[in-house]
N, C-alpha and C positions, 0 to 999 in steps of 0.2 A: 110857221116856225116861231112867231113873235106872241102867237098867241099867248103862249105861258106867262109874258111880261103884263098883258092886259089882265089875265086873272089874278096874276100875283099882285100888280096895282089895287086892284078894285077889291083883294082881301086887305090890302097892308091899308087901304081909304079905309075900310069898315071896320079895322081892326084897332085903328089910331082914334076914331071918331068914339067906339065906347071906350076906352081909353082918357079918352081927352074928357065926356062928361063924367067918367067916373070921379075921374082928379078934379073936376070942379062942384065935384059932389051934385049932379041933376042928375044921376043914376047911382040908387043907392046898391049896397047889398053885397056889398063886396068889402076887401081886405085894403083895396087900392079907395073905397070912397073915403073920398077930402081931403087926397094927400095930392097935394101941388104939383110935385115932383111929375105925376103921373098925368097932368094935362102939357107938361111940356111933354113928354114924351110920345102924348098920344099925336101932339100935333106935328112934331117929326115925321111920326110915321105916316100921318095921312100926308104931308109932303112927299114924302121918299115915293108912295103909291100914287101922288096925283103926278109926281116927275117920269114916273115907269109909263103910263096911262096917255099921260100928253107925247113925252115922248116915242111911243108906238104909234099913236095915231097922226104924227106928224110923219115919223120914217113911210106907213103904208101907203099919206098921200106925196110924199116925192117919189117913189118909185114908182117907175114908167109901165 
C-alpha cells in the first residue's frame, strides 16, 4: 500500500536532482539553466522525495 510513496520519492529525488544542476547551470539546454532560483527548488524537491523514501522505509521496518 506504501509502495506509491517509495515511487513518488525516488521520482520527486530524480526530478529535484535535474533541477538542482540545471539552476547551477552543469546541465545545460534548458529555459531553467543558470537560474538560481531553480537549484533551490530543485533541492526541496529531492528533500520532500528523500523524506517520502526514508520515511517509508522506516514505517516497513517497524511493523511487525
Amino acid at each position: 500500500m506504501t509502495m506509491w510513496k517509495s515511487v513518488l520519492g525516488a521520482l520527486l529525488c530524480l526530478m529535484g536532482a535535474i533541477w538542482f544542476l540545471q539552476g547551477i547551470d552543469a546541465l545545460g539546454g534548458s529555459g531553467m539553466s543558470g537560474h538560481v532560483v531553480w537549484s533551490w527548488i530543485g533541492a526541496a524537491v529531492v528533500l520532500i522525495g528523500a523524506w517520502l523514501l526514508v520515511g517509508n522505509i522506516v514505517r516497513r521496518r517497524l511493523r511487525p
